[in-house]
N, C-alpha and C positions, 0 to 999 in steps of 0.2 A: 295599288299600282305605283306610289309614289316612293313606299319602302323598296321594292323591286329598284328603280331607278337608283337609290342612293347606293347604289353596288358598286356603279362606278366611278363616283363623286373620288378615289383615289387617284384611277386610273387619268382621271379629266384632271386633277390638279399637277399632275406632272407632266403632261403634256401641255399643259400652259405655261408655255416658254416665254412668251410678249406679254407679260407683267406690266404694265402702265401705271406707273405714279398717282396719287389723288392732286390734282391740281392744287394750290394754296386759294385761288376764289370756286372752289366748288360751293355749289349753292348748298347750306347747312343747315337751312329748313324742310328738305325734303326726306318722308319718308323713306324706312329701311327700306320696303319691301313695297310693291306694288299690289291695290288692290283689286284694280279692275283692268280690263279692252277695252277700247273704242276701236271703230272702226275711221281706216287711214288712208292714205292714199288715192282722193279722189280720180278720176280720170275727167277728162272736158264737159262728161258727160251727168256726172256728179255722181258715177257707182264707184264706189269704194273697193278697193282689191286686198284691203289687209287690214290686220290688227294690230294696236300698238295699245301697250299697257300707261297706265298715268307715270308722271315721272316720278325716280325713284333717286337712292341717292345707292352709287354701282359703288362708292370707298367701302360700305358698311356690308355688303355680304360677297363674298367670293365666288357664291353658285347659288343659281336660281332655280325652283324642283317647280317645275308648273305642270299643269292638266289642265287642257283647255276643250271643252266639249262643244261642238258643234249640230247643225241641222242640215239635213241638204233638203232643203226648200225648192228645188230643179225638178224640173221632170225626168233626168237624165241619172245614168245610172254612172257614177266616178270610179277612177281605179287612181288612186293616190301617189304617190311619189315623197318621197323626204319634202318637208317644207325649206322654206327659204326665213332666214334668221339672220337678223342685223339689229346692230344698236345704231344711235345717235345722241345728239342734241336737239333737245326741244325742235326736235321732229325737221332739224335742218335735214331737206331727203339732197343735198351735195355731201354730204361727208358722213357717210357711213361705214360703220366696222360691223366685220362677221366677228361674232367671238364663236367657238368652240361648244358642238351641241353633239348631246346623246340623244335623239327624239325616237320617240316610236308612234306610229299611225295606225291606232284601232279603230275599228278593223280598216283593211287596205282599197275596199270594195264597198262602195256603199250606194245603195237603192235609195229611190226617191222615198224621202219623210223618213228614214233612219241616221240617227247619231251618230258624229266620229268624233275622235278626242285625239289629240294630239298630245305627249304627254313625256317629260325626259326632266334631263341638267342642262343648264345654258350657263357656262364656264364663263362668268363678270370678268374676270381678271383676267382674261385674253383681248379687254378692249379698252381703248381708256377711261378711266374713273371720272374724267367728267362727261362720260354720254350716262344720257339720267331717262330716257327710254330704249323699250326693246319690241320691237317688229317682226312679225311674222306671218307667214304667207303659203298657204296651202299649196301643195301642186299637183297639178294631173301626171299620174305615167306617160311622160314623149309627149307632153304638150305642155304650152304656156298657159297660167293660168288666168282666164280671162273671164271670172264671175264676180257678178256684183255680192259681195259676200255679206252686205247689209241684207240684200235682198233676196237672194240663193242660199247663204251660207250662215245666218244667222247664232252668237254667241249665245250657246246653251244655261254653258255654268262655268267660273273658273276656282282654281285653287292656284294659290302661291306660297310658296315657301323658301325665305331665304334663310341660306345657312350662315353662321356665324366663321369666322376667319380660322381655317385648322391650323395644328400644330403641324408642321412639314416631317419633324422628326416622326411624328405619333404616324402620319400616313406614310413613311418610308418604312418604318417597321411594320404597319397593316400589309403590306404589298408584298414583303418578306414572306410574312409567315402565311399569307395565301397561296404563295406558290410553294412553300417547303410542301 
């Protein structure tokens, strides 16, 4: 699924117009890539609405290739929607950026005690280089999502994969010669 996805790892670098600088105190001990989710976002109530990955360091890879697989632990039966995708700083939830996401939600329809996975490119370089996590959040079709996702929606399994920084030239000649 993740080879599938790097198809458009061109198309999402040129459409990443708001390129962000790596700040001069970005923190230099943090990981390239992210290894894990936690679950984020409490509400008053202390259920958790989302996932955020440990902090990573956004100057070192340009595009983030994740599959993130899920449980629906509900008794209810979901119809999915595009998630919701934001970076930050150490999980400061006042000052978030969208960066630029190819996601796709397998499958769209899911029955109670079947898996879904969420799985794409999340374009680093459309957000600034010093937000060092990234957040994400299921959604219902035409509804807000309002489950406790520790307790509903529980993290399966994840894979990460951060790509190394392309050559601009090498991707403007790929995009070439796919549409000749």
């Amino acid at each position: 699924m993740i080879k599938s996805m790097l198809l458009v790892l061109p198309v999402l670098a040129l459409f990443s117009s708001a390129v962000y600088s790596s700040d001069l105190e970005q923190e230099l001990h943090l990981q390239d890539c992210p290894t894990e989710m936690v679950y984020s976002y409490p509400s008053g109530d202390g259920r958790y609405s989302a996932y955020t990955t440990d902090k990573f360091d956004f100057s070192s890879a340009p595009m983030l290739v994740m599959s993130v697989t899920f449980q629906n632990l509900s008794s209810n039966t979901w119809v999915l929607g595009y998630p919701q995708v934001w970076t930050n700083r150490d999980n400061a939830q006042n000052s978030e950026h969208s960066p630029y996401s190819s996601l796709e939600i397998t499958p769209e329809v899911v029955q109670p005690g079947e898996e879904f996975t969420i799985s794409g490119v999340v374009d680093i370089l459309s957000v600034p280089a010093t937000d060092n996590i990234l957040t994400i959040r299921p959604q219902l079709a035409y509804k807000y999502w309002t489950i406790d996702v520790e307790q509903d929606a529980p993290i399966v399994r994840t894979e990460f994969t951060c790509l190394p920084p392309y050559d601009k030239e090498r991707v403007s000649k790929d995009i070439v010669i796919n549409y000749n």
